[in-house]
DSSP file (Angstrom, degrees, kcal/mol; ACC not computed):
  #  RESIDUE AA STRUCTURE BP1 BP2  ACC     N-H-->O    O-->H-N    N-H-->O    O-->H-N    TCO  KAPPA ALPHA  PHI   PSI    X-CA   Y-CA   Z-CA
    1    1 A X              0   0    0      0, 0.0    71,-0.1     0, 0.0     2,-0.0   0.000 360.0 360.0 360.0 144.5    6.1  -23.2   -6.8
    2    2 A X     >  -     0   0    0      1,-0.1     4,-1.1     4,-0.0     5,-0.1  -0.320 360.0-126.2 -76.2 157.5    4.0  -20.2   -7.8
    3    3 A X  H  > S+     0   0    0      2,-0.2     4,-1.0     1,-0.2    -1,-0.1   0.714 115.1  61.0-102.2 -15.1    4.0  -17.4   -4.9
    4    4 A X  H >> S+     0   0    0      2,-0.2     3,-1.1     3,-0.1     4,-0.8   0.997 108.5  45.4 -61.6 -72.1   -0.3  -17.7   -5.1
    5    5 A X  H >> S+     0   0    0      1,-0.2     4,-3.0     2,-0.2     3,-1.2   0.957 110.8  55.0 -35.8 -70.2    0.3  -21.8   -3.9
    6    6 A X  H 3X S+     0   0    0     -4,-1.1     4,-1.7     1,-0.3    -1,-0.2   0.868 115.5  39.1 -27.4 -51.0    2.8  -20.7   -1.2
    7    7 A X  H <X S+     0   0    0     -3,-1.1     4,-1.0    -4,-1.0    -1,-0.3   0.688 112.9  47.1 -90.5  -8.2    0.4  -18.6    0.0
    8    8 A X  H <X S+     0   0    0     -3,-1.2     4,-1.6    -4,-0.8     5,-0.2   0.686 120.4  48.5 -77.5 -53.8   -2.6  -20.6   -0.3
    9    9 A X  H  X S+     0   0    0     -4,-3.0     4,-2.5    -5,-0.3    -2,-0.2   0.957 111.2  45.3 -32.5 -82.3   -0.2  -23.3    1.4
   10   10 A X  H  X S+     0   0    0     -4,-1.7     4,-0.9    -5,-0.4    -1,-0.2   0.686 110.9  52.1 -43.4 -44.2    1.0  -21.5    3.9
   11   11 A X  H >X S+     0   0    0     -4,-1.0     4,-1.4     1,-0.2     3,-0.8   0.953 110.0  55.2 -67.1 -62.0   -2.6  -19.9    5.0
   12   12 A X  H 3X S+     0   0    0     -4,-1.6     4,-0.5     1,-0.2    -2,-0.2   0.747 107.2  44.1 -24.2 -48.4   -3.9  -23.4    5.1
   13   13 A X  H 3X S+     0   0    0     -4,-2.5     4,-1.0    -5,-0.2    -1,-0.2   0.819 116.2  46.8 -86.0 -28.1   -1.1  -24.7    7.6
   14   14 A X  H <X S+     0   0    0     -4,-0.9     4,-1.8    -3,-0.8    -2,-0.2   0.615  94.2  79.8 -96.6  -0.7   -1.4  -21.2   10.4
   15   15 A X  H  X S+     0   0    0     -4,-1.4     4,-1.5     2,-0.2    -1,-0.2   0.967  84.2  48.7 -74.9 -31.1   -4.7  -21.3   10.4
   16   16 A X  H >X S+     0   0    0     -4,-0.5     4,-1.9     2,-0.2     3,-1.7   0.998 119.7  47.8 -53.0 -69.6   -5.2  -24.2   12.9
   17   17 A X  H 3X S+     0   0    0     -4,-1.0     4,-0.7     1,-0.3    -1,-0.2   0.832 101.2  54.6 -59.8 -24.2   -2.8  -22.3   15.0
   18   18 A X  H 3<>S+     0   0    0     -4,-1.8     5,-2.6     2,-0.2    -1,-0.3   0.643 107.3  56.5 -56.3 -31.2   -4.1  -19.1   14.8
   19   19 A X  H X<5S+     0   0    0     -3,-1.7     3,-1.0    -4,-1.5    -2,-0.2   0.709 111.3  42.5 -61.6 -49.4   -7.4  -20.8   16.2
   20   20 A X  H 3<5S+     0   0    0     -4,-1.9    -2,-0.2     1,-0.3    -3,-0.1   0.559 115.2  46.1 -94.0   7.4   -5.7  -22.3   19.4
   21   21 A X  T 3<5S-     0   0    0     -4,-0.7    -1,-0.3    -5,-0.3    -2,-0.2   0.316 119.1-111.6-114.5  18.0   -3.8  -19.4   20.2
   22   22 A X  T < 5 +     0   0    0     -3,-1.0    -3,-0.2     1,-0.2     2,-0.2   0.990  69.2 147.9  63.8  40.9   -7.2  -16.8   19.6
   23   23 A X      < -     0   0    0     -5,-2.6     2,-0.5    -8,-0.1    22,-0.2  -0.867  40.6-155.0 -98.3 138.0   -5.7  -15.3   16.6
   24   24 A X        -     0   0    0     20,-2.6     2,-0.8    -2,-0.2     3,-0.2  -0.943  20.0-125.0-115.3 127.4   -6.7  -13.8   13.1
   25   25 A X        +     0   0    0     -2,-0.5     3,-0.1     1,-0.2    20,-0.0  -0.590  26.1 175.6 -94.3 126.0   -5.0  -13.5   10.0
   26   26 A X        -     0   0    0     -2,-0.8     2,-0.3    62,-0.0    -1,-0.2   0.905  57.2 -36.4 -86.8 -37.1   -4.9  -10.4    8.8
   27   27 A X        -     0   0    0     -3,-0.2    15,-0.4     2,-0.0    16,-0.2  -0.729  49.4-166.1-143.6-169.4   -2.8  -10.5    5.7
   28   28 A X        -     0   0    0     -2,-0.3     2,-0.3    13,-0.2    13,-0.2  -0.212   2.5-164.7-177.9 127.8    0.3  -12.3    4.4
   29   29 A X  E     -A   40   0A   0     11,-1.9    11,-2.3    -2,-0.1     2,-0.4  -0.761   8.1-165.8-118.2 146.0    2.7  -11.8    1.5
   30   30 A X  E     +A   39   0A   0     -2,-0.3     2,-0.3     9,-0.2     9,-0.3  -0.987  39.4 132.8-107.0 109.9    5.4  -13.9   -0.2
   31   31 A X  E     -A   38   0A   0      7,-1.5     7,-1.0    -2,-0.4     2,-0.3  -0.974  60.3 -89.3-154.2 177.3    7.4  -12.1   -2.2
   32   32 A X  E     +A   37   0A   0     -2,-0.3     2,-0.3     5,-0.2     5,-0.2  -0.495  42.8 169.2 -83.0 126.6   11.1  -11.2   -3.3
   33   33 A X  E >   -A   36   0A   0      3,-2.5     3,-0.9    -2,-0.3     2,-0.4  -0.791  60.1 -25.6-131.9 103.3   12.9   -8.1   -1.0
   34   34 A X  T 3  S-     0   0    0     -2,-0.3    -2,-0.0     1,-0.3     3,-0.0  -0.824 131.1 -23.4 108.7-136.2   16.6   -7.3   -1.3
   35   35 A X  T 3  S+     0   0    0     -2,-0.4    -1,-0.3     2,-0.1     2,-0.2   0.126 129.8  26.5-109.0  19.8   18.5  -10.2   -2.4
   36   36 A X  E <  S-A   33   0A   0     -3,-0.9    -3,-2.5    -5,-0.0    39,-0.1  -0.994  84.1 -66.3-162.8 179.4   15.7  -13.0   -1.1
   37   37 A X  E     -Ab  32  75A   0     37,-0.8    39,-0.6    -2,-0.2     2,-0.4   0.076  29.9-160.7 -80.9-162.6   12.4  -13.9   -0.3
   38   38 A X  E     -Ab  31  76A   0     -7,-1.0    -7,-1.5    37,-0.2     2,-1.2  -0.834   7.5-162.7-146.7 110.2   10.1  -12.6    2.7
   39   39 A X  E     -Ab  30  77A   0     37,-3.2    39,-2.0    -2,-0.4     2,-0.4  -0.780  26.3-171.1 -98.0  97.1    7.0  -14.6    3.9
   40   40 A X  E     +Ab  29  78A   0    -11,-2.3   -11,-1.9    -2,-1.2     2,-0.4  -0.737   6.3 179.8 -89.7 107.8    5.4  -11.5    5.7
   41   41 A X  E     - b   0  79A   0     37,-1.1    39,-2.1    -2,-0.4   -13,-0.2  -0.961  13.6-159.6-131.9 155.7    2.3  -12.2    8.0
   42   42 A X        -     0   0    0     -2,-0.4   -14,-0.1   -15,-0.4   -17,-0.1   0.108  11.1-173.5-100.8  11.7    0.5  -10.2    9.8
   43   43 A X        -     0   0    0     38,-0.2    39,-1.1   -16,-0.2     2,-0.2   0.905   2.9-177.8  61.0 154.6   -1.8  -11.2   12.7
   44   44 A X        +     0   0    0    -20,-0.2   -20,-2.6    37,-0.1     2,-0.3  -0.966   6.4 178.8-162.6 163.1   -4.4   -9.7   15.1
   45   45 A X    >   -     0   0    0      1,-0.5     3,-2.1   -22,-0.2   -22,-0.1  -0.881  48.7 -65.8-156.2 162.5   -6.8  -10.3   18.1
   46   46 A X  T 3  S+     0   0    0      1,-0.3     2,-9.2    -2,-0.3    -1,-0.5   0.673 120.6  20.4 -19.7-147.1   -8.9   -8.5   20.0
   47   47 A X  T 3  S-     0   0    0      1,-0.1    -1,-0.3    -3,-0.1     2,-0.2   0.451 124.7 -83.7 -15.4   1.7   -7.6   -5.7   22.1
   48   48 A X    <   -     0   0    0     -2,-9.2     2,-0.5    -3,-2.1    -1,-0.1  -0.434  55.4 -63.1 121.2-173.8   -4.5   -5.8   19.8
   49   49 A X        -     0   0    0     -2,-0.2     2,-0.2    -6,-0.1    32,-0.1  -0.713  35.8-147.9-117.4 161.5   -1.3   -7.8   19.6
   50   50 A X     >  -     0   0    0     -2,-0.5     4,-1.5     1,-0.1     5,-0.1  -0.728  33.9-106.7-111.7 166.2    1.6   -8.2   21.8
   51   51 A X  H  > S+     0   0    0     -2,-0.2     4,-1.6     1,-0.2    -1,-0.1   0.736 118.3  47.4 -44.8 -45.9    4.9   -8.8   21.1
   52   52 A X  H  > S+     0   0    0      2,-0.2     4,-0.5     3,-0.1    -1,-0.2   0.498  98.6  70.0-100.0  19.1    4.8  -12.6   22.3
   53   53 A X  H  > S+     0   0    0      3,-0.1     4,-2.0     2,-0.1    -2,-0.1   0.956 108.9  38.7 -35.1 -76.0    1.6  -13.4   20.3
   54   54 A X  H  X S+     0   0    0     -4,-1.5     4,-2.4     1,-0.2     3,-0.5   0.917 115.2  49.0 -65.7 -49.7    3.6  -13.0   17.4
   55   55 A X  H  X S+     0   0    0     -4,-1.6     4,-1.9     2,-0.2     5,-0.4   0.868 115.7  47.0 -27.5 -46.6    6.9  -14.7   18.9
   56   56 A X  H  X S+     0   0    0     -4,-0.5     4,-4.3     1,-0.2    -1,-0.2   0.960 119.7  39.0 -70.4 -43.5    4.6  -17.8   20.1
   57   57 A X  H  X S+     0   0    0     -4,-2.0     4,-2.2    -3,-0.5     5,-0.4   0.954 113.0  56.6 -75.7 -43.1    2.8  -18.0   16.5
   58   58 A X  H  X S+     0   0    0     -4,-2.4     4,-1.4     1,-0.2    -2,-0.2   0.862 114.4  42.4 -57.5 -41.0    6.4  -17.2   14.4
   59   59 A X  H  X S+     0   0    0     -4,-1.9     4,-2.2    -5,-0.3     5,-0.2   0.962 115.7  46.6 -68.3 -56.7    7.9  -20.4   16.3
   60   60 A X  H  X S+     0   0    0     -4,-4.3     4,-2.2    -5,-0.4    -2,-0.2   0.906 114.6  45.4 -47.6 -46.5    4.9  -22.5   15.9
   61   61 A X  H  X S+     0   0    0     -4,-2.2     4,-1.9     2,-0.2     5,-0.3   0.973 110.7  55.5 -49.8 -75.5    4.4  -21.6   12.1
   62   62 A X  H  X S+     0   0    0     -4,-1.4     4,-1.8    -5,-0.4    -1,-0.2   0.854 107.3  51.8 -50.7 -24.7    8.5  -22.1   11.3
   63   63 A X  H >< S+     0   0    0     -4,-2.2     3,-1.0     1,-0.2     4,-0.4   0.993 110.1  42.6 -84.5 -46.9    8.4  -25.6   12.7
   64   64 A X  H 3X S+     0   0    0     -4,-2.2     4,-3.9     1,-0.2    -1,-0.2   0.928 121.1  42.8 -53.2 -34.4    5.6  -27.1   10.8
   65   65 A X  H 3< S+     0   0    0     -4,-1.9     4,-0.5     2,-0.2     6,-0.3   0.775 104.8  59.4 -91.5   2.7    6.8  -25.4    7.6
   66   66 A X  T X< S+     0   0    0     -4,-1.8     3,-4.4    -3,-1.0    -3,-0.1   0.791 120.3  36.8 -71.0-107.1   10.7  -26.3    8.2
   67   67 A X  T 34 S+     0   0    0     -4,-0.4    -2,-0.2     1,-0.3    -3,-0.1   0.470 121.5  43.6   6.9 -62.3    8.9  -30.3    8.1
   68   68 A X  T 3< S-     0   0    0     -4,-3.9    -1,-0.3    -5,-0.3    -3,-0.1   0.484  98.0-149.4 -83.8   5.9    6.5  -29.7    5.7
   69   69 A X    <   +     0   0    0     -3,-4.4    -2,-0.1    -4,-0.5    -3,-0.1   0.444  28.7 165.6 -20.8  78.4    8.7  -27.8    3.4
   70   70 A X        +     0   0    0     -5,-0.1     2,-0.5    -4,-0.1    -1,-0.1   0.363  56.0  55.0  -4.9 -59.6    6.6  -25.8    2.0
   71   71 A X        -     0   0    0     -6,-0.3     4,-0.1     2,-0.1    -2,-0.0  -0.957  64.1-153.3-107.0 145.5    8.8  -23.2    0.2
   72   72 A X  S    S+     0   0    0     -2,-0.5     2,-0.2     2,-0.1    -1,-0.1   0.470  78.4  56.0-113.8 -31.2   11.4  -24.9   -2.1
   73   73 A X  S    S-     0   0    0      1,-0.1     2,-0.2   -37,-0.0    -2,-0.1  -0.583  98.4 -86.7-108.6 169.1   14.0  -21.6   -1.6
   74   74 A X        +     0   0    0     -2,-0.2   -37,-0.8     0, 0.0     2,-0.3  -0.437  57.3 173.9 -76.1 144.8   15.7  -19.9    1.6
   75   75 A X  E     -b   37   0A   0     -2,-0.2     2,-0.3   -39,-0.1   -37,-0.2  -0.949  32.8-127.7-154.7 160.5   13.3  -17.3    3.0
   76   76 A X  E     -b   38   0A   0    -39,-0.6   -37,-3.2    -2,-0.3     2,-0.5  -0.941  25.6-145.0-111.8 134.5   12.9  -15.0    6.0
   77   77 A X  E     -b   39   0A   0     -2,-0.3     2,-0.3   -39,-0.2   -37,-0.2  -0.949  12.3-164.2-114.1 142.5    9.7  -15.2    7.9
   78   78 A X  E     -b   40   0A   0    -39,-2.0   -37,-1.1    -2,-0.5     2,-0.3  -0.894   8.7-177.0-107.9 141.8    7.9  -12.1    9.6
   79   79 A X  E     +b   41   0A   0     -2,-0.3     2,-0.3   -39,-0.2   -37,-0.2  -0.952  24.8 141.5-123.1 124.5    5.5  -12.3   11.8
   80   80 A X        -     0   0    0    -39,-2.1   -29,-0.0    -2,-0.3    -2,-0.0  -0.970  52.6 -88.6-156.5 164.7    4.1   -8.8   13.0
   81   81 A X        -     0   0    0     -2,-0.3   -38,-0.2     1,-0.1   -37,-0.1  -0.342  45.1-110.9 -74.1 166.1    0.8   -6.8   13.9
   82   82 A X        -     0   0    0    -39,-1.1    -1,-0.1     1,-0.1     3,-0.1   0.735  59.0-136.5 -72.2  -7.3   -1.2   -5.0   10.8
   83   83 A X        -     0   0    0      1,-0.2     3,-0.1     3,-0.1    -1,-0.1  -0.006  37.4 -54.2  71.7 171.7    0.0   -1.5   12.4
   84   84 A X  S    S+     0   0    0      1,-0.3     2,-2.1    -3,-0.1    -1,-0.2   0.913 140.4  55.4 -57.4 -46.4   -2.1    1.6   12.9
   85   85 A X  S    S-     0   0    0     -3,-0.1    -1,-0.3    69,-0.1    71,-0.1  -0.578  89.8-166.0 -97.8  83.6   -3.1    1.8    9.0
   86   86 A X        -     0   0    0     -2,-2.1    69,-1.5    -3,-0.1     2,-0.4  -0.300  23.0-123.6 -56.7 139.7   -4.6   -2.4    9.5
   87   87 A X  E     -C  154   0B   0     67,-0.3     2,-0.6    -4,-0.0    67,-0.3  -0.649  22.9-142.7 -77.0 126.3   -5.1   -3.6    5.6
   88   88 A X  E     +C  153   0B   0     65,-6.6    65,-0.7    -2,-0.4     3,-0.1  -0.977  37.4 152.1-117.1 143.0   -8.8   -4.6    5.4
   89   89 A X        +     0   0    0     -2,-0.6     2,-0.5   -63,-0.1    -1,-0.1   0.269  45.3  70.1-137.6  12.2   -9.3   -7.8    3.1
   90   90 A X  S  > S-     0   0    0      1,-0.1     4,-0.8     0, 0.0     3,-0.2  -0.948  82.2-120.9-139.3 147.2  -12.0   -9.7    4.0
   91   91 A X  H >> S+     0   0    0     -2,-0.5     3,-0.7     1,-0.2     4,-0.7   0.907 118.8  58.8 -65.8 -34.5  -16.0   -8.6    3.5
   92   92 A X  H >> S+     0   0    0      1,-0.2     4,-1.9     2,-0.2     3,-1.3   0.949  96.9  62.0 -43.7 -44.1  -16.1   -9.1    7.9
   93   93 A X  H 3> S+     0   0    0      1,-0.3     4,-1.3     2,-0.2    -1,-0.2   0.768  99.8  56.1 -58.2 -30.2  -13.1   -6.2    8.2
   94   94 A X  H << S+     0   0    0     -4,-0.8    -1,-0.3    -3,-0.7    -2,-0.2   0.756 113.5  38.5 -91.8 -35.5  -15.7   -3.6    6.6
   95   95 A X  H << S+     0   0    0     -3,-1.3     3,-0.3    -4,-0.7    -1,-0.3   0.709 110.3  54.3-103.0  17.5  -18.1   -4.2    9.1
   96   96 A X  H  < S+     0   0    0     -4,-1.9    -2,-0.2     1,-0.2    -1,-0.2   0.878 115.7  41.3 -65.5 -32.7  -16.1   -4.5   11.9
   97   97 A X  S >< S+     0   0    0     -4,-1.3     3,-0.8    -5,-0.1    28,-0.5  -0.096  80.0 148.6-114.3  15.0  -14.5   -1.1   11.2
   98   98 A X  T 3  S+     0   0    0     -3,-0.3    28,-0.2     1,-0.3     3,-0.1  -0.246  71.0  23.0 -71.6 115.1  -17.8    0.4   10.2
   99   99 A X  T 3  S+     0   0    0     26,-2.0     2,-0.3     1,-0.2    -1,-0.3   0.859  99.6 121.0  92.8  21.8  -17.6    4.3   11.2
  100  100 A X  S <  S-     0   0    0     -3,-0.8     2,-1.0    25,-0.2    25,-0.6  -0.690  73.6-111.1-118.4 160.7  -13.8    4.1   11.0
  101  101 A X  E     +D  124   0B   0     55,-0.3    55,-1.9    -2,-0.3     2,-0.3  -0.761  49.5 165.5 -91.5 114.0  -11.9    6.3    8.7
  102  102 A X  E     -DE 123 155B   0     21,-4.1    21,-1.7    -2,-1.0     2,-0.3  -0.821  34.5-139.6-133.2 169.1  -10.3    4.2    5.8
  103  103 A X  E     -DE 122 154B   0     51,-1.0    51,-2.5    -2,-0.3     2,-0.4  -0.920  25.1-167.9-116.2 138.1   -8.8    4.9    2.4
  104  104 A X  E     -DE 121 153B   0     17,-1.4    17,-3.5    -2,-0.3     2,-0.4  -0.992   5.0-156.9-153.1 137.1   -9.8    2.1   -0.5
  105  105 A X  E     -DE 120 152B   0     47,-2.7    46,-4.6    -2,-0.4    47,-1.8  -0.982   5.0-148.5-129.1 132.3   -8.3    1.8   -3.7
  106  106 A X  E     - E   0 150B   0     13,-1.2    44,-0.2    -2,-0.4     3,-0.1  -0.625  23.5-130.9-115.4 148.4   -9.9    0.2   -7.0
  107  107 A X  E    S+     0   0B   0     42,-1.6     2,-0.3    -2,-0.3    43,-0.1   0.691  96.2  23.3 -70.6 -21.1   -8.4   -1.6  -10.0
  108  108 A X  E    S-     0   0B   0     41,-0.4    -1,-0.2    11,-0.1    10,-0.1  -0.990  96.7 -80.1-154.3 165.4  -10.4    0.9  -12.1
  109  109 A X  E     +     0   0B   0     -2,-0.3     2,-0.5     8,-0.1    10,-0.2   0.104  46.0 172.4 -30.8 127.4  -11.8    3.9  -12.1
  110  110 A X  E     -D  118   0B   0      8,-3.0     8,-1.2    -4,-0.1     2,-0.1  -0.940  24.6-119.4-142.7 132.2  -15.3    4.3  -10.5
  111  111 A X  E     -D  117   0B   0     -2,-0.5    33,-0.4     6,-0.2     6,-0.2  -0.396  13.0-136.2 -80.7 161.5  -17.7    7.5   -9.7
  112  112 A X        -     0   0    0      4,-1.3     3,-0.4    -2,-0.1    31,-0.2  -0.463  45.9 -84.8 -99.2 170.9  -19.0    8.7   -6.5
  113  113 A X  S    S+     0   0    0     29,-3.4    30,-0.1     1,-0.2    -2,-0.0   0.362 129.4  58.5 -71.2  10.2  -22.8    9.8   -6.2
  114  114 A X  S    S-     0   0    0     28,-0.3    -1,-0.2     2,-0.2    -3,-0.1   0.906 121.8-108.1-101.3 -47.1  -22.0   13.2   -7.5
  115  115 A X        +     0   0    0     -3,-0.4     2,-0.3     1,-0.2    -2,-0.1   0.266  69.7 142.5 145.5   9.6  -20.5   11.7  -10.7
  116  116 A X        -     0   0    0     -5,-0.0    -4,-1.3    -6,-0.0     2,-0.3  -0.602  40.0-145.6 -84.9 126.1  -16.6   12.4   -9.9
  117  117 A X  E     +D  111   0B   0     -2,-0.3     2,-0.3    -6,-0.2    -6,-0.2  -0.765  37.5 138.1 -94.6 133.9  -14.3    9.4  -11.2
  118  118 A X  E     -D  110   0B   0     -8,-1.2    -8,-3.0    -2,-0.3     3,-0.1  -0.915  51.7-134.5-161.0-166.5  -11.4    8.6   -9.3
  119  119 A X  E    S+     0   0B   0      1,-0.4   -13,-1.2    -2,-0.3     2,-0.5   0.607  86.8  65.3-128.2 -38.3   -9.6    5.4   -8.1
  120  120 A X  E     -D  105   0B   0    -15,-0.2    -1,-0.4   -17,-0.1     2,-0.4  -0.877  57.3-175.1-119.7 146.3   -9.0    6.5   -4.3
  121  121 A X  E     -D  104   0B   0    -17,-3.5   -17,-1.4    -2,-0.5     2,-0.5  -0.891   1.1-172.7-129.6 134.2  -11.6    7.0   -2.2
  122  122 A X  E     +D  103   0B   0     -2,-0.4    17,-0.4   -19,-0.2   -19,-0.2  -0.991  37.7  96.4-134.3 144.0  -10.8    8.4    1.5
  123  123 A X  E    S-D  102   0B   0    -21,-1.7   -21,-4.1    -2,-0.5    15,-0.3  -0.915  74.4 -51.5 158.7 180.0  -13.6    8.5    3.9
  124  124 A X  E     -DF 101 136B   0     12,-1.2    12,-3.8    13,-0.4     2,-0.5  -0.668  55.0-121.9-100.9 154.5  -15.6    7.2    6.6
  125  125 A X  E     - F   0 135B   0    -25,-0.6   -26,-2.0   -28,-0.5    10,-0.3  -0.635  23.5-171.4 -82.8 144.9  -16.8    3.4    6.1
  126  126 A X  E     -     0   0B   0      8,-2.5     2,-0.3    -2,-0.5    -1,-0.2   0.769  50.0 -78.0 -62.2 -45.8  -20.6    2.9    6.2
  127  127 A X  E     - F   0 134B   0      7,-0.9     7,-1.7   -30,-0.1    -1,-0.3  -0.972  40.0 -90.9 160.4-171.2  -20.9   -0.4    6.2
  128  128 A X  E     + F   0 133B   0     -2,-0.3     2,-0.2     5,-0.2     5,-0.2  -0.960  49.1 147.1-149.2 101.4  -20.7   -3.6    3.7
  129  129 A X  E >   + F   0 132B   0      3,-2.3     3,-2.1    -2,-0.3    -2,-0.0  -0.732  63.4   3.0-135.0-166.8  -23.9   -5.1    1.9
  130  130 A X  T 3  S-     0   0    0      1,-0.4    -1,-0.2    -2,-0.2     3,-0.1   0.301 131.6 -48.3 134.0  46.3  -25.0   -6.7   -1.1
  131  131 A X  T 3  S+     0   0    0      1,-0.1    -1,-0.4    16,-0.1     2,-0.3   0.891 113.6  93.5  59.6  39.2  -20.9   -6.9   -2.4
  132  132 A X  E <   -F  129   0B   0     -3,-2.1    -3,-2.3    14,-0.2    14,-0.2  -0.921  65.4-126.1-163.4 136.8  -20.0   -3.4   -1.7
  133  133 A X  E     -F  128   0B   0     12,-2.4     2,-0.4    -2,-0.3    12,-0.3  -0.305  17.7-152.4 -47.0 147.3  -18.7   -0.9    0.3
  134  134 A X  E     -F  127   0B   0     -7,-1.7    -8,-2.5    10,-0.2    -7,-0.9  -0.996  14.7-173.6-127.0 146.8  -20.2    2.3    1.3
  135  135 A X  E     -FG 125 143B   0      8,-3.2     8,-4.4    -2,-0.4     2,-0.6  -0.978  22.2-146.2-135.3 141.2  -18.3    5.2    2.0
  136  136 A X  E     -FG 124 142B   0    -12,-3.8   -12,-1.2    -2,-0.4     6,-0.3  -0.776  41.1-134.1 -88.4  88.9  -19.1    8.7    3.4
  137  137 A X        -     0   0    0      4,-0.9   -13,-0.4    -2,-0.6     6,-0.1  -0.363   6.5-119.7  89.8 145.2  -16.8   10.7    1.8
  138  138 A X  S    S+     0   0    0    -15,-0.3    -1,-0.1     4,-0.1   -15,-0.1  -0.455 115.9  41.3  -9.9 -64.5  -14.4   13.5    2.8
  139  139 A X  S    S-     0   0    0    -17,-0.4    -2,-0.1     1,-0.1     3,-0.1   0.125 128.1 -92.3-101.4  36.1  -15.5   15.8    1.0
  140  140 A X  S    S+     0   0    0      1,-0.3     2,-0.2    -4,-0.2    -3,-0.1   0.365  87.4 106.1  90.9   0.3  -19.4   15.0    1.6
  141  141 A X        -     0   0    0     -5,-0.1    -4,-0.9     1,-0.0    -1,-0.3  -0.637  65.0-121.4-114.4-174.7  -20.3   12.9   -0.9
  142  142 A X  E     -G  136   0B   0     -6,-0.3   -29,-3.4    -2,-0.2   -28,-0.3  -0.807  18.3-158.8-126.4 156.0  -21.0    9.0   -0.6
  143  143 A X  E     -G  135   0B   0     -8,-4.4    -8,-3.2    -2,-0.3     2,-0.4  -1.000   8.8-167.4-135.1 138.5  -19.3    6.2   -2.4
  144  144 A X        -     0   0    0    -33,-0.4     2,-0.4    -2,-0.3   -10,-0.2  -0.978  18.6-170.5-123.2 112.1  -20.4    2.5   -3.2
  145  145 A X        -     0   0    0     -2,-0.4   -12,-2.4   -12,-0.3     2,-1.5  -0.917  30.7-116.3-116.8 148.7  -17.5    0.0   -4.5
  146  146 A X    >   -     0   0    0     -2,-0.4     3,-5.8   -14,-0.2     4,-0.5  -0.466  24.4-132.9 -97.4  88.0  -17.9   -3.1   -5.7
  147  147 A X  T 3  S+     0   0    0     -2,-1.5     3,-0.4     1,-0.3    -1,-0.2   0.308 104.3  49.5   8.9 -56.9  -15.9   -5.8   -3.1
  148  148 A X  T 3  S+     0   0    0      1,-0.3    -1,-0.3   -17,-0.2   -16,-0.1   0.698 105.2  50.9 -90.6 -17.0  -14.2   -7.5   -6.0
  149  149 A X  S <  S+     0   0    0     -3,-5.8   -42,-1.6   -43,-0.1     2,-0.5   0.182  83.5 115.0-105.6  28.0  -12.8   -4.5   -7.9
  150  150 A X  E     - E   0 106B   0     -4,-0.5   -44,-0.2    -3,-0.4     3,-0.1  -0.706  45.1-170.0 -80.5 127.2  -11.1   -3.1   -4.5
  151  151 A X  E    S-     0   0B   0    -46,-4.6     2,-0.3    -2,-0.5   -45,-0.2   0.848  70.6 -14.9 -95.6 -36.4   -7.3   -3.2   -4.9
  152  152 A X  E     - E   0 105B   0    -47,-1.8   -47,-2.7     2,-0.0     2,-0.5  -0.900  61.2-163.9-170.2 127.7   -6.2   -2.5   -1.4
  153  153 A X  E     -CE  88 104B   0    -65,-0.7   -65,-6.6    -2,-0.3     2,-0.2  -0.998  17.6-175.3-133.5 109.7   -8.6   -1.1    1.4
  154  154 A X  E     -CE  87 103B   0    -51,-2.5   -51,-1.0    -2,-0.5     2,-0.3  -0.717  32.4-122.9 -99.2 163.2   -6.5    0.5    4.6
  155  155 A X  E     - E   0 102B   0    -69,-1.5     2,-0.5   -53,-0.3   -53,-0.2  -0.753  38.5-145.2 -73.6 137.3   -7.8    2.0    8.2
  156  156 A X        -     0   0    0    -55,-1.9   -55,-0.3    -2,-0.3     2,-0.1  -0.921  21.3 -99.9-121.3 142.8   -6.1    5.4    7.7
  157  157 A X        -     0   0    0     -2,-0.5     2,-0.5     1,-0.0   -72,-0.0  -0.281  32.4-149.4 -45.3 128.1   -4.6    7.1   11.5
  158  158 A X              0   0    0     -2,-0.1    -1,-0.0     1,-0.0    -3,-0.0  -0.976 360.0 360.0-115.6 142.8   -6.4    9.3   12.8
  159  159 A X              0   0    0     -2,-0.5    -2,-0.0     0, 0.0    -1,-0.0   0.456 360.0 360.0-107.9 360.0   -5.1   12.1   14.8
C-alpha cells in the first residue's frame, strides 16, 4: 500500500477520535526511519497538549488499526505534541497564528514586494486570503505566497 493511502487511511480512522477526546490533527507522517517504519502523528488542543492526551489517543488509535489492519508491515506508532516550532498545514493554522513569527518554505522560487527571489521566507504572518499567505518580513518588506506552492510552513521560537 502506497505511504499517501496509509495516510489518507489512517487520517480517516483518528479523526472520530480526535473529535471525542477535543483534539486536532496537526500533522502525521508514514515513513521509513532506521531499519522500519514510523507512523508519526502529531496532535494539539487548545491550551496545549499533555502527556496523557497523547497516551489516551495513542491507545485508542492502535486498537482500531491493529483490527482494521491498515498497514500491511510492522511499524512503530508516535503520538506526540507539534513542539514549540508547530508545522502549519491547513489554510485555518495561518489565521489562527496570524501575528505569530513563522518561517514558510516554497517548492519554487517566488519574489517579495521589493523584487528579491528566494524560497524561504521568515517573518511575521499577516494573515490568509484569497489562497495566500501574507507575510511581514524580517527585513521590512512584505511577502504574498501562493497556499498551494508552500512546501512546509513552521511557527519559529521566539525568545
Amino acid at each position: 500500500m502506497a505511504k499517501k493511502d496509509v495516510v489518507t487511511q489512517v487520517t480517516e480512522i483518528a479523526q472520530p477520535i480526535l473529535d471525542s477526546l477535543g483534539l486536532e490533527l496537526v500533522d502525521i507522517e508514514y515513513r521509513k526511519e532506521g531499519h522500519g517504519m514510523i507512523l508519526r502523528l502529531f496532535i494539539d488542543k487548545p491550551g496545549g497538549i499533555m502527556l496523557d492526551d497523547c497516551a489516551c489517543f495513542s491507545r485508542e488509535l492502535s486498537e482500531i488499526l491493529d483490527v482494521e489492519e491498515v498497514i500491511p508491515t510492522d511499524y512503530n506508532l508516535e503520538v506526540s505534541s507539534p513542539g514549540l516550532n508547530r508545522p502549519l498545514t491547513k489554510a485555518a493554522d495561518f489565521e489562527r497564528y496570524k501575528g505569530k513569527l513563522v518561517k514558510v518554505r516554497t517548492y519554487e522560487m517566488f519574489a517579495d514586494n521589493s523584487g528579491n527571489r528566494r524560497k524561504t521566507f521568515l517573518g511575521r504572518l499577516d494573515g490568509f486570503e484569497n489562497g495566500s499567505i501574507s507575510l511581514t518580513l524580517n527585513e521590512g518588506q512584505s511577502a504574498s505566497i501562493p497556499f498551494d506552492r508552500v512546501a512546509k510552513a513552521n511557527l519559529e521560537f521566539e525568545f
